[in-house]
PDB file with SEQRES, HELIX, SHEET and CRYST1 records, atoms N, CA, C and O in Angstrom:
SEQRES   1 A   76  UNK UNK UNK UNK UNK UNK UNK UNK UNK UNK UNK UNK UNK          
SEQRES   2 A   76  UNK UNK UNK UNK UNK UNK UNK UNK UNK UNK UNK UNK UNK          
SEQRES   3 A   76  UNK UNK UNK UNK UNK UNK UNK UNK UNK UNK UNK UNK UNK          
SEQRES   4 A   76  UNK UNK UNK UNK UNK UNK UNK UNK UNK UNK UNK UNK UNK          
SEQRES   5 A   76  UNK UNK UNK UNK UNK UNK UNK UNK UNK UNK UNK UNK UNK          
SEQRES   6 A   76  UNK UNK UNK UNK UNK UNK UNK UNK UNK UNK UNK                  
HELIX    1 AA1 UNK A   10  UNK A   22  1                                  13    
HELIX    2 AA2 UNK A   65  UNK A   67  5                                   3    
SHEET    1 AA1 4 UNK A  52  UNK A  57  0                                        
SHEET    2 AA1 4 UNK A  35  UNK A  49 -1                                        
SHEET    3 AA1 4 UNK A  25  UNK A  32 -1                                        
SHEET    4 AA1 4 UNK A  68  UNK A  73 -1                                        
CRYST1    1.000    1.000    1.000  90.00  90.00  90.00 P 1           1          
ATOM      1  N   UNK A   1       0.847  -1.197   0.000  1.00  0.00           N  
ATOM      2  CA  UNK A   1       0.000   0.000   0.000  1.00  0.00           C  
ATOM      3  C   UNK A   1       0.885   1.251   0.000  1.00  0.00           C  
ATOM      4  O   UNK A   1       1.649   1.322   0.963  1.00  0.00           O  
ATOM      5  N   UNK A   2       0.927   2.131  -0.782  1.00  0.00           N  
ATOM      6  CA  UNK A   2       1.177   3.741  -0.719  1.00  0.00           C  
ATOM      7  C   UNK A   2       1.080   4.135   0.203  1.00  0.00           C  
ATOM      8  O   UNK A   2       0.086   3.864   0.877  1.00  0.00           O  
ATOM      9  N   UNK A   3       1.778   4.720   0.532  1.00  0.00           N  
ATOM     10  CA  UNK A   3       2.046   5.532   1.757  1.00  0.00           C  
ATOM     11  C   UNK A   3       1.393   7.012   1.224  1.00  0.00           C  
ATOM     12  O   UNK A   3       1.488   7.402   0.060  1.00  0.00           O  
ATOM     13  N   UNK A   4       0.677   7.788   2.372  1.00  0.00           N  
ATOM     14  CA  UNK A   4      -0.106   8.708   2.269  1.00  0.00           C  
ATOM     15  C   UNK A   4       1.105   9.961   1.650  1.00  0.00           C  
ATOM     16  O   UNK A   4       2.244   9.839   2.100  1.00  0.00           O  
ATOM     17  N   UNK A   5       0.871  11.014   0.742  1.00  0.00           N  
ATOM     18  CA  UNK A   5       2.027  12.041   0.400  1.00  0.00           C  
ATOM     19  C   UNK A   5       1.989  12.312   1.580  1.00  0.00           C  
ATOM     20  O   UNK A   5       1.106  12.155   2.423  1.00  0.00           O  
ATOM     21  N   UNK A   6       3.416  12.914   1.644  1.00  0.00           N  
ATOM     22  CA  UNK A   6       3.844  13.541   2.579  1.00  0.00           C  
ATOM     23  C   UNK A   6       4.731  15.281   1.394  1.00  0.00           C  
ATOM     24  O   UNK A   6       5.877  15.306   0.945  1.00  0.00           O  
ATOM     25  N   UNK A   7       3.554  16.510   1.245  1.00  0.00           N  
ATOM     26  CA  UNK A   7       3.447  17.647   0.487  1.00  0.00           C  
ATOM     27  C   UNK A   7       5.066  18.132   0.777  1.00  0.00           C  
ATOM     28  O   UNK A   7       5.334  18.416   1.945  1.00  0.00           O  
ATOM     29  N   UNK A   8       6.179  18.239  -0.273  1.00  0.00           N  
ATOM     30  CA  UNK A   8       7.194  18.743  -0.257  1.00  0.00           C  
ATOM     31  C   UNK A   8       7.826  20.213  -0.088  1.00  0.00           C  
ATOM     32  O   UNK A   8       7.267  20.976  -0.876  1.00  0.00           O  
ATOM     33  N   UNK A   9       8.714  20.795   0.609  1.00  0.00           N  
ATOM     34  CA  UNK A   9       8.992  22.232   1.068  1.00  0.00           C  
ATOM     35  C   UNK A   9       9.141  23.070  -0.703  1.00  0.00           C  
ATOM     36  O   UNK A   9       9.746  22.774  -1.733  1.00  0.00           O  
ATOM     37  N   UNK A  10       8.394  23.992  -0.363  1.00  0.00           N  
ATOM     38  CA  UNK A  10       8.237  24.995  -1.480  1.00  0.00           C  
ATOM     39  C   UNK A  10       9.443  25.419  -2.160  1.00  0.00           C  
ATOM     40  O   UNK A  10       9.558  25.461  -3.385  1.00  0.00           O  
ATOM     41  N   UNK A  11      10.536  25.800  -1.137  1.00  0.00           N  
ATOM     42  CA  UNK A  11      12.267  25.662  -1.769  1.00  0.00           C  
ATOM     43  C   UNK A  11      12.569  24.586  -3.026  1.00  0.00           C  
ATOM     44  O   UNK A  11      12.982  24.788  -4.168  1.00  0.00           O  
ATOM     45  N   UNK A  12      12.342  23.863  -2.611  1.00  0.00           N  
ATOM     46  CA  UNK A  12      12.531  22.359  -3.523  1.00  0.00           C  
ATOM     47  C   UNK A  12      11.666  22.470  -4.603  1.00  0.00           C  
ATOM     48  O   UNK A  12      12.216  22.556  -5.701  1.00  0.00           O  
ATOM     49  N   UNK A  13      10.042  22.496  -4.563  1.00  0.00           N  
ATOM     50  CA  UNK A  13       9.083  22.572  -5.522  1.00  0.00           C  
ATOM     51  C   UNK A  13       9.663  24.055  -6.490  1.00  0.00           C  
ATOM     52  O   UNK A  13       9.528  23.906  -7.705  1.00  0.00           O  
ATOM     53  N   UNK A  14      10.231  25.321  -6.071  1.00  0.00           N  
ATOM     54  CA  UNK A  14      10.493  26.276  -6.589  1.00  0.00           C  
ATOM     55  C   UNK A  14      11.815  25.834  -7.774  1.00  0.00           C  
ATOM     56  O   UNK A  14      11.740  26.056  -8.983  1.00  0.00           O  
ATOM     57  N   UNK A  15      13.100  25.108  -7.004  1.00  0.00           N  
ATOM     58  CA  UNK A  15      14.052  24.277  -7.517  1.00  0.00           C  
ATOM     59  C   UNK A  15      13.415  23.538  -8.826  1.00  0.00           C  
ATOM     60  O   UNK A  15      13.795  24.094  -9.855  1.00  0.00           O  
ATOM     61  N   UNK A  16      12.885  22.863  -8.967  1.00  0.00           N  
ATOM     62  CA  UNK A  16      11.955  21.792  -9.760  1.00  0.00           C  
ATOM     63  C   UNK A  16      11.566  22.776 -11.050  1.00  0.00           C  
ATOM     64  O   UNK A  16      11.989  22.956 -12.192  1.00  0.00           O  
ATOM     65  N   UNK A  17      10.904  23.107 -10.515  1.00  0.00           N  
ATOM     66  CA  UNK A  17      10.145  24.759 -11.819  1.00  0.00           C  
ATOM     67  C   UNK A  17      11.381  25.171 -12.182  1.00  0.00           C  
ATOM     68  O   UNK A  17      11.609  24.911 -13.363  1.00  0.00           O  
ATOM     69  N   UNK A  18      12.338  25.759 -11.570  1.00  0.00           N  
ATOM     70  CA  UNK A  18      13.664  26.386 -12.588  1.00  0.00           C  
ATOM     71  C   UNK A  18      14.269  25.047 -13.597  1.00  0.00           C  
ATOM     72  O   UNK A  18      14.640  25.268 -14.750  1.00  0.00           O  
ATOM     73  N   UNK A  19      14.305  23.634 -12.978  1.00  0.00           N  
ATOM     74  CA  UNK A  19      14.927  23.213 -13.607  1.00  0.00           C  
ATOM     75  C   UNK A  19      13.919  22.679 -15.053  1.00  0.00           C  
ATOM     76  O   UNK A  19      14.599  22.270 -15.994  1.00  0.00           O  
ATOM     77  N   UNK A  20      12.992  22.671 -15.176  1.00  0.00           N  
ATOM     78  CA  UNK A  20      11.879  22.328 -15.805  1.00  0.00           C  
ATOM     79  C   UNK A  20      11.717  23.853 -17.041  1.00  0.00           C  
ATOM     80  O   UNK A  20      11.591  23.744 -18.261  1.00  0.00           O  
ATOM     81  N   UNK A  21      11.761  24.909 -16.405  1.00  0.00           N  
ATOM     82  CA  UNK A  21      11.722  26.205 -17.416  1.00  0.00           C  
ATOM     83  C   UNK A  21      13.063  25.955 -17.852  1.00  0.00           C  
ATOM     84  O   UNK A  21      13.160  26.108 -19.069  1.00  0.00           O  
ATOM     85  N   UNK A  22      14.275  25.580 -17.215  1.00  0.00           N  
ATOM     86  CA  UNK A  22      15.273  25.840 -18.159  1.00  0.00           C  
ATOM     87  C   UNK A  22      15.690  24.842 -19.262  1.00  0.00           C  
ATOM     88  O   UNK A  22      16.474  25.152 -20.159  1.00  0.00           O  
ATOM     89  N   UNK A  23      14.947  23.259 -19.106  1.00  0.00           N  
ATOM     90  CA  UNK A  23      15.021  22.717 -19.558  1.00  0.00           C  
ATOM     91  C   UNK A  23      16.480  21.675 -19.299  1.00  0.00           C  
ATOM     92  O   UNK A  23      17.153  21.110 -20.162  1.00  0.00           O  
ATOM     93  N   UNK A  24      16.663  21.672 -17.788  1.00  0.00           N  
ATOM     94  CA  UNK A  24      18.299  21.576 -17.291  1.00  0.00           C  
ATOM     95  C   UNK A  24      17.477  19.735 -17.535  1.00  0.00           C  
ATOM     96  O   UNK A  24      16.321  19.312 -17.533  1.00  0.00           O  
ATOM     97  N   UNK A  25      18.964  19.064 -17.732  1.00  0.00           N  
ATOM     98  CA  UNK A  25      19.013  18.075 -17.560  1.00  0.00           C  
ATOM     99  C   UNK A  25      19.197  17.392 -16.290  1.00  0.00           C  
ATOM    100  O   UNK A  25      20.243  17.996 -16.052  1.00  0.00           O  
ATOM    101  N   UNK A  26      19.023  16.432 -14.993  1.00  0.00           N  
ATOM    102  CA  UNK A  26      19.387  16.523 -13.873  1.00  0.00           C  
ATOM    103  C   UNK A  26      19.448  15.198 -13.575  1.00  0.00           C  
ATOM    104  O   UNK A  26      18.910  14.320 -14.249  1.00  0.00           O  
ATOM    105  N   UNK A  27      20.151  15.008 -12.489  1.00  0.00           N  
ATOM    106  CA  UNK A  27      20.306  13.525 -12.045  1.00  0.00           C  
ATOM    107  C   UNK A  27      19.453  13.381 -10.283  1.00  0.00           C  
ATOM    108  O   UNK A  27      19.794  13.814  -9.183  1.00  0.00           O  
ATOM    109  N   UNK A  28      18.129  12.486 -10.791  1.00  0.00           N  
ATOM    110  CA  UNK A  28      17.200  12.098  -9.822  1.00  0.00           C  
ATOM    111  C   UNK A  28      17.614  10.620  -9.258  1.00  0.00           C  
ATOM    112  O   UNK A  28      17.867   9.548  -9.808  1.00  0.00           O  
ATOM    113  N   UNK A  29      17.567  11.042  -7.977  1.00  0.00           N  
ATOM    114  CA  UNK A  29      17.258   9.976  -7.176  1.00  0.00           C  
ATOM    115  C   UNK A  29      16.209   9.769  -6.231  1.00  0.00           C  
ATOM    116  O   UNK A  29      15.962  10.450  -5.236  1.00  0.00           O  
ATOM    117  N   UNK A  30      15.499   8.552  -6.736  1.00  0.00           N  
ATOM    118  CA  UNK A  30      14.170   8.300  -5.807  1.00  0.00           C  
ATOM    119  C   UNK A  30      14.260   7.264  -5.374  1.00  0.00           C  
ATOM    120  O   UNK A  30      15.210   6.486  -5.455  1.00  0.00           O  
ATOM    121  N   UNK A  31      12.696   7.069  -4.562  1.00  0.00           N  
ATOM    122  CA  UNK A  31      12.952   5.811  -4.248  1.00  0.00           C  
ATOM    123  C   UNK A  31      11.697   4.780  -4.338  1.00  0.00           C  
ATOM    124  O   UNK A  31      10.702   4.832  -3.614  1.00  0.00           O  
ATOM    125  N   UNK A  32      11.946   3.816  -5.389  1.00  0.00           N  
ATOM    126  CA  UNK A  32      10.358   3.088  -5.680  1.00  0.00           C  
ATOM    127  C   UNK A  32      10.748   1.328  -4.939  1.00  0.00           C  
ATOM    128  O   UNK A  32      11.686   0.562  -4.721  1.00  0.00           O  
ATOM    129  N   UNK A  33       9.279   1.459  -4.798  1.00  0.00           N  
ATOM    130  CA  UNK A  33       9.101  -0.191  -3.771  1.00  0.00           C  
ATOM    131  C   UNK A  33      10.457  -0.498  -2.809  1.00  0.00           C  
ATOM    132  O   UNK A  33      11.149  -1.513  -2.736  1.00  0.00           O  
ATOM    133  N   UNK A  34      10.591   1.332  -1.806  1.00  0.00           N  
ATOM    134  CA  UNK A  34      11.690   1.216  -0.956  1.00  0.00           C  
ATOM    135  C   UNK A  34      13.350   0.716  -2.043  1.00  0.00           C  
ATOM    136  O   UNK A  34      14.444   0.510  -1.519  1.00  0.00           O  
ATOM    137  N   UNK A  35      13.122   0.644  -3.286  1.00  0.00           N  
ATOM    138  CA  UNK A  35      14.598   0.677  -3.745  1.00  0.00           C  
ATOM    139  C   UNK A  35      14.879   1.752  -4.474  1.00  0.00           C  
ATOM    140  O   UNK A  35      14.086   2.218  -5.293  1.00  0.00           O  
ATOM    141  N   UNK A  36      16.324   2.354  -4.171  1.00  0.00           N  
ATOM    142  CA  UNK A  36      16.543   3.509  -4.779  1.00  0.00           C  
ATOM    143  C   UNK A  36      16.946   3.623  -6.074  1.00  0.00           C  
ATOM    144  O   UNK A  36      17.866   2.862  -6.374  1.00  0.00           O  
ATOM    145  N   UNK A  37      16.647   4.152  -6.711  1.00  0.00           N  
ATOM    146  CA  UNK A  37      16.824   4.109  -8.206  1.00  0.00           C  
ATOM    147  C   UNK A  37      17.331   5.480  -8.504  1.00  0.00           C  
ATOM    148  O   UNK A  37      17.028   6.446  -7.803  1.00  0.00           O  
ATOM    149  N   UNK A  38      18.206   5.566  -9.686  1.00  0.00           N  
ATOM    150  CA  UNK A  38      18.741   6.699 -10.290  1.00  0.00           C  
ATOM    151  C   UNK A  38      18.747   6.497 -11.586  1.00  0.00           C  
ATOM    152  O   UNK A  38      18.929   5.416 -12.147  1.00  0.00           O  
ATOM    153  N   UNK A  39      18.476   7.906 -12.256  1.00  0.00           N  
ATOM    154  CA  UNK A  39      18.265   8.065 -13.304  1.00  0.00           C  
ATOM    155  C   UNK A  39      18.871   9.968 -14.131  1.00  0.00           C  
ATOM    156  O   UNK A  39      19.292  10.882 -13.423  1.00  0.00           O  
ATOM    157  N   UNK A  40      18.756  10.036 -15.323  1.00  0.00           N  
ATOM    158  CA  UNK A  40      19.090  11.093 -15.851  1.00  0.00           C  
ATOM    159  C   UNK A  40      17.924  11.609 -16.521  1.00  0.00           C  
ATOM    160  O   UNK A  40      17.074  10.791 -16.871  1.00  0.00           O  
ATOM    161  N   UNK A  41      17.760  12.735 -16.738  1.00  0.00           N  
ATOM    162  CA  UNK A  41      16.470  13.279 -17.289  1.00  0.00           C  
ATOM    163  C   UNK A  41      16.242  14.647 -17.586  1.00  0.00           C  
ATOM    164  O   UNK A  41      16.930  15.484 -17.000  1.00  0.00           O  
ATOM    165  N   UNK A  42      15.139  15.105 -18.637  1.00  0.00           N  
ATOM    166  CA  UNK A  42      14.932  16.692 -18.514  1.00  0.00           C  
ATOM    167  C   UNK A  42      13.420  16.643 -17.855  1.00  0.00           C  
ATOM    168  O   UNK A  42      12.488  16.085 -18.434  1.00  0.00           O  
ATOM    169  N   UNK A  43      13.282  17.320 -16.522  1.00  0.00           N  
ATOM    170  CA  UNK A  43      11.584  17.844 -16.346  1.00  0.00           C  
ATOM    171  C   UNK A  43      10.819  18.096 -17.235  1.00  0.00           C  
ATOM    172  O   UNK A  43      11.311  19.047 -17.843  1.00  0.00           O  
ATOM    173  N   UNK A  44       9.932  17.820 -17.665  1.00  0.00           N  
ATOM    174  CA  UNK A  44       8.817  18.294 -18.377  1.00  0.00           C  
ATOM    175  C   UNK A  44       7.970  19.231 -18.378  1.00  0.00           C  
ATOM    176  O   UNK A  44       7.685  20.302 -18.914  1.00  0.00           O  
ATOM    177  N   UNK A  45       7.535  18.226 -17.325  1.00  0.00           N  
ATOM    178  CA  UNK A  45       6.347  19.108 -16.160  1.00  0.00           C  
ATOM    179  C   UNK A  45       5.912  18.820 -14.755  1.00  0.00           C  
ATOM    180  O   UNK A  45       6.127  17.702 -14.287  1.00  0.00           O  
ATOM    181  N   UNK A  46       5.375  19.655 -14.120  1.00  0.00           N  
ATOM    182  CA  UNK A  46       5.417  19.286 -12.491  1.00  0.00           C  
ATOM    183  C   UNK A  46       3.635  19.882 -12.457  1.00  0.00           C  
ATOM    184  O   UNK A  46       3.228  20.947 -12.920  1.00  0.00           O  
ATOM    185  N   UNK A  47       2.760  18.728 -11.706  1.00  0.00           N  
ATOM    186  CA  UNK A  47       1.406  18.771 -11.805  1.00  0.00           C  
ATOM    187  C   UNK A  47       0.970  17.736 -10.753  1.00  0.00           C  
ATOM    188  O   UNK A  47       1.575  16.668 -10.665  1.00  0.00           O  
ATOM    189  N   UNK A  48      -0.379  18.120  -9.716  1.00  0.00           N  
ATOM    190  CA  UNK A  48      -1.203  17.823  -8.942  1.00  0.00           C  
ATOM    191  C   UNK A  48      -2.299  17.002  -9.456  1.00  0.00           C  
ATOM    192  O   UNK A  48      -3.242  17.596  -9.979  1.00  0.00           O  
ATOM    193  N   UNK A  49      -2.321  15.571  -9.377  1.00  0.00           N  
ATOM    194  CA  UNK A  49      -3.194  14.836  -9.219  1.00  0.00           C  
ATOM    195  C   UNK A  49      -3.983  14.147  -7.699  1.00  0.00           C  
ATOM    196  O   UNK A  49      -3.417  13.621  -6.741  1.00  0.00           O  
ATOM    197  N   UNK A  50      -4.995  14.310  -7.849  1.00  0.00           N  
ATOM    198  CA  UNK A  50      -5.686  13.546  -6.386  1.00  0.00           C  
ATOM    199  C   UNK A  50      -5.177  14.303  -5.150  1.00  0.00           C  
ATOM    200  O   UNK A  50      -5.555  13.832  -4.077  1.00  0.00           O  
ATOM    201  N   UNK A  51      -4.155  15.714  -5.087  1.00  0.00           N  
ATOM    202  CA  UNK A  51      -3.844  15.867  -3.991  1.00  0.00           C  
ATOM    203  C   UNK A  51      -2.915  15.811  -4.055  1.00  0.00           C  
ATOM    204  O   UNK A  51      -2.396  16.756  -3.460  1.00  0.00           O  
ATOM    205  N   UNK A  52      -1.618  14.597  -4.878  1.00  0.00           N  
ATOM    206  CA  UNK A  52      -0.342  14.931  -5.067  1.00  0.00           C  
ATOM    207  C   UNK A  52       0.059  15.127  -5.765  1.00  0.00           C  
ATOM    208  O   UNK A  52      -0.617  15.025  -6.788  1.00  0.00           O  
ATOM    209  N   UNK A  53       1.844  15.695  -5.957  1.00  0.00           N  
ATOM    210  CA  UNK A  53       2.466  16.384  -6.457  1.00  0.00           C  
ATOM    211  C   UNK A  53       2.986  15.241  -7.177  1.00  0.00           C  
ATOM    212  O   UNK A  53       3.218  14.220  -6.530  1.00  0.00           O  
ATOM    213  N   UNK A  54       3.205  15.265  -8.447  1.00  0.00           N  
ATOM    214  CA  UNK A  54       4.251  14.952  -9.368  1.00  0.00           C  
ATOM    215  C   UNK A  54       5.040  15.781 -10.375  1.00  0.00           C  
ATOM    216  O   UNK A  54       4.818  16.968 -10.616  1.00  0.00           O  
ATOM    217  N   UNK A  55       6.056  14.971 -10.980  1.00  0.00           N  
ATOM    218  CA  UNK A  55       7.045  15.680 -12.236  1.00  0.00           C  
ATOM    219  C   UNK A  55       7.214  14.799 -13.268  1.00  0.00           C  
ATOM    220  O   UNK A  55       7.713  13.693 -13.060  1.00  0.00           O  
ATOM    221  N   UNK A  56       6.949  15.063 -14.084  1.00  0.00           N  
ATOM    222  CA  UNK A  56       6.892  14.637 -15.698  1.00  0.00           C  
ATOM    223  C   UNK A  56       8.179  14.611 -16.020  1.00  0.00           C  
ATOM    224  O   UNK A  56       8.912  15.567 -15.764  1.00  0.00           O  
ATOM    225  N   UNK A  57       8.665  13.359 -16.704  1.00  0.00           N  
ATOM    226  CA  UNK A  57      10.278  13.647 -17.185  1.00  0.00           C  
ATOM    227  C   UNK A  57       9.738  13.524 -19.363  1.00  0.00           C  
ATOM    228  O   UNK A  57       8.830  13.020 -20.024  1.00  0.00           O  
ATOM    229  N   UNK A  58      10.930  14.296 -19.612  1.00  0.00           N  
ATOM    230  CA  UNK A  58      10.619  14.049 -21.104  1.00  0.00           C  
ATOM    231  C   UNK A  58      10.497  12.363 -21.229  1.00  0.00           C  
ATOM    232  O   UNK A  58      10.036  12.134 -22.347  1.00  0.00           O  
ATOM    233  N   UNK A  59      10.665  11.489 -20.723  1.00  0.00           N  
ATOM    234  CA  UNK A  59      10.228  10.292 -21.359  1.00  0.00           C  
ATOM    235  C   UNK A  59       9.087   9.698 -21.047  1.00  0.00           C  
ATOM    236  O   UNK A  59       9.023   8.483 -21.234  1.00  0.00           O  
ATOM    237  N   UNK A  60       8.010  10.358 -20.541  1.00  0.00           N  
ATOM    238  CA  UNK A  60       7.214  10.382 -19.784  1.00  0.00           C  
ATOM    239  C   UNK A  60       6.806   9.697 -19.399  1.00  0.00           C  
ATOM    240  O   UNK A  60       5.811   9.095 -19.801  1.00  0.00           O  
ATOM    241  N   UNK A  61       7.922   9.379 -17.699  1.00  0.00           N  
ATOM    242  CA  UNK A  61       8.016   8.490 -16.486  1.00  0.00           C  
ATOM    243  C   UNK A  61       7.460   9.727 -15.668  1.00  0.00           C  
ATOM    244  O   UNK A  61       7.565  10.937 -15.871  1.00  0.00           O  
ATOM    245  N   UNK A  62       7.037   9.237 -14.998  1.00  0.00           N  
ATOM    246  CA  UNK A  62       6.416  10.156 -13.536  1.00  0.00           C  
ATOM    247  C   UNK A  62       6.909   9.600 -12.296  1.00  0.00           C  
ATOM    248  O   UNK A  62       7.205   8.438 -12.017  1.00  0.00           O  
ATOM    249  N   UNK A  63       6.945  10.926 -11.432  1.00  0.00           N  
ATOM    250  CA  UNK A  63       7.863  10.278 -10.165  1.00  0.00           C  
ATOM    251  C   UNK A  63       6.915  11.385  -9.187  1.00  0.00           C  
ATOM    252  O   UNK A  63       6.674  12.591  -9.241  1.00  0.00           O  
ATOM    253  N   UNK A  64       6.568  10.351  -8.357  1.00  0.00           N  
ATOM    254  CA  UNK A  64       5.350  11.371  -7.612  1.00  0.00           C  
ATOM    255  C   UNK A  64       6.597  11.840  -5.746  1.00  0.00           C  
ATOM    256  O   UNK A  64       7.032  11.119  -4.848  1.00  0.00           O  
ATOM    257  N   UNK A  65       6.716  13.825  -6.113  1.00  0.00           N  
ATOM    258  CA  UNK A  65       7.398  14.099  -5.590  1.00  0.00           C  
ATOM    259  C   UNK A  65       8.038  13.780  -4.208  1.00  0.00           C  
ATOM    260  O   UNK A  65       9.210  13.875  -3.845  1.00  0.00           O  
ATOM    261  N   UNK A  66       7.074  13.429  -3.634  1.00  0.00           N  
ATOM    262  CA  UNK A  66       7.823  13.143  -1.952  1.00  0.00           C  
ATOM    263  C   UNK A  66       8.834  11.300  -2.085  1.00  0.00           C  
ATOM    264  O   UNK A  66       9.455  10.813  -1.140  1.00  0.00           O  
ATOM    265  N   UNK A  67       8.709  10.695  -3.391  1.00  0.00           N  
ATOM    266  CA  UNK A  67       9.544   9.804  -3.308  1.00  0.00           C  
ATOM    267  C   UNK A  67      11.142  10.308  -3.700  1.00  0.00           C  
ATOM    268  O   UNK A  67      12.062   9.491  -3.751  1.00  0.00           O  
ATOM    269  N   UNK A  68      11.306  11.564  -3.930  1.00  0.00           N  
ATOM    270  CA  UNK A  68      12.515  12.105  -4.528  1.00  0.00           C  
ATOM    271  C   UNK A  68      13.622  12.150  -3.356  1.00  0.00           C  
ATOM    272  O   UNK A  68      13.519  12.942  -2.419  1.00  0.00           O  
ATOM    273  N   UNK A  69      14.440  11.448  -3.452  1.00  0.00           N  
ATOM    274  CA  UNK A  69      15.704  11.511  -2.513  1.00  0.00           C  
ATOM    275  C   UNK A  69      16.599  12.963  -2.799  1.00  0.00           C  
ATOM    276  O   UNK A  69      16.781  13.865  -1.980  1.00  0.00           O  
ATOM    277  N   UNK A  70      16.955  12.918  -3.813  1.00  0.00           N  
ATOM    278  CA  UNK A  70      17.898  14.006  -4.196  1.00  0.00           C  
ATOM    279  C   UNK A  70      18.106  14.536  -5.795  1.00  0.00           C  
ATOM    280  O   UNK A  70      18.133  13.657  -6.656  1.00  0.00           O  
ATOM    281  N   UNK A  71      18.221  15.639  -6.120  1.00  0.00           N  
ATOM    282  CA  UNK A  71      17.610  15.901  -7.646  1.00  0.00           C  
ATOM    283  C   UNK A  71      18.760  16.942  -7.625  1.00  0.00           C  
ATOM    284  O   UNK A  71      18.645  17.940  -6.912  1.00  0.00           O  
ATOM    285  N   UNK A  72      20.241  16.673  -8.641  1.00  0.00           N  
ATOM    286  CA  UNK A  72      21.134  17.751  -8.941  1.00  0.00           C  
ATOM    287  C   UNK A  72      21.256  17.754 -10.702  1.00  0.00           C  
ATOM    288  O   UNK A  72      21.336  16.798 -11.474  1.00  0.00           O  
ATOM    289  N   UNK A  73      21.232  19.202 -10.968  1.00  0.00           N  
ATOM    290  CA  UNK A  73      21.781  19.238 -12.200  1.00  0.00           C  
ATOM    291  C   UNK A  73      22.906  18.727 -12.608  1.00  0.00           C  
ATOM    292  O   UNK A  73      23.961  18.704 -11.974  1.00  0.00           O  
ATOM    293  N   UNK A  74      22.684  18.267 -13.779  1.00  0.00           N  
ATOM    294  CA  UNK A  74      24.787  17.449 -14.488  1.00  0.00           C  
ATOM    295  C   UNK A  74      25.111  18.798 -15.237  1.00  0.00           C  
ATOM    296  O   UNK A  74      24.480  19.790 -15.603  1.00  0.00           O  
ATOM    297  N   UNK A  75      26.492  18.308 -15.285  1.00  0.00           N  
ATOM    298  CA  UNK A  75      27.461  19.194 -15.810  1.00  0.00           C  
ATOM    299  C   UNK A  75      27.247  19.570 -17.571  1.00  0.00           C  
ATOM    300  O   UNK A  75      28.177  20.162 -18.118  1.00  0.00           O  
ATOM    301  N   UNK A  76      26.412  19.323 -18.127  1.00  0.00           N  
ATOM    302  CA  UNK A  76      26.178  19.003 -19.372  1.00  0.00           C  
ATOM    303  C   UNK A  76      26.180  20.636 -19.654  1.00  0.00           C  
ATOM    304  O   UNK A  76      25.990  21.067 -20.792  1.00  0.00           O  
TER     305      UNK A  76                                                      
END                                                                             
């Protein structure tokens, strides 16, 4: 069972939107069925379903925000 969201600090959600308008490429780490996974990606889009927050990657995988461990731009 899903664990209820737990709504992410606005700093971070603000972070997300720059990297998404600029079209930055970034290296996400989340974490699905408790295993952490990493990946490379450009944001798409960041949008509220049912109450929670998600982010759209251009390949359009969705990663619903409070599973996000850590999200840095690459050097690209």
């Amino acid at each position: 069972m899903e664990k209820k969201y737990q709504p992410i600090n606005c700093n971070v959600y603000d972070q997300l939107e720059a990297y998404a308008t600029l079209k930055k490429e970034v290296e996400i780490s989340y974490s699905k069925d408790n295993v952490e996974v990493n990946i490379r990606s450009v944001i798409k889009d960041l949008y509220t379903r049912q109450k929670e927050e998600f982010l759209l990657l251009d390949n359009e995988q969705e990663i619903r925000l409070d599973h996000i461990l850590s999200i840095t731009p690459t050097k690209k």
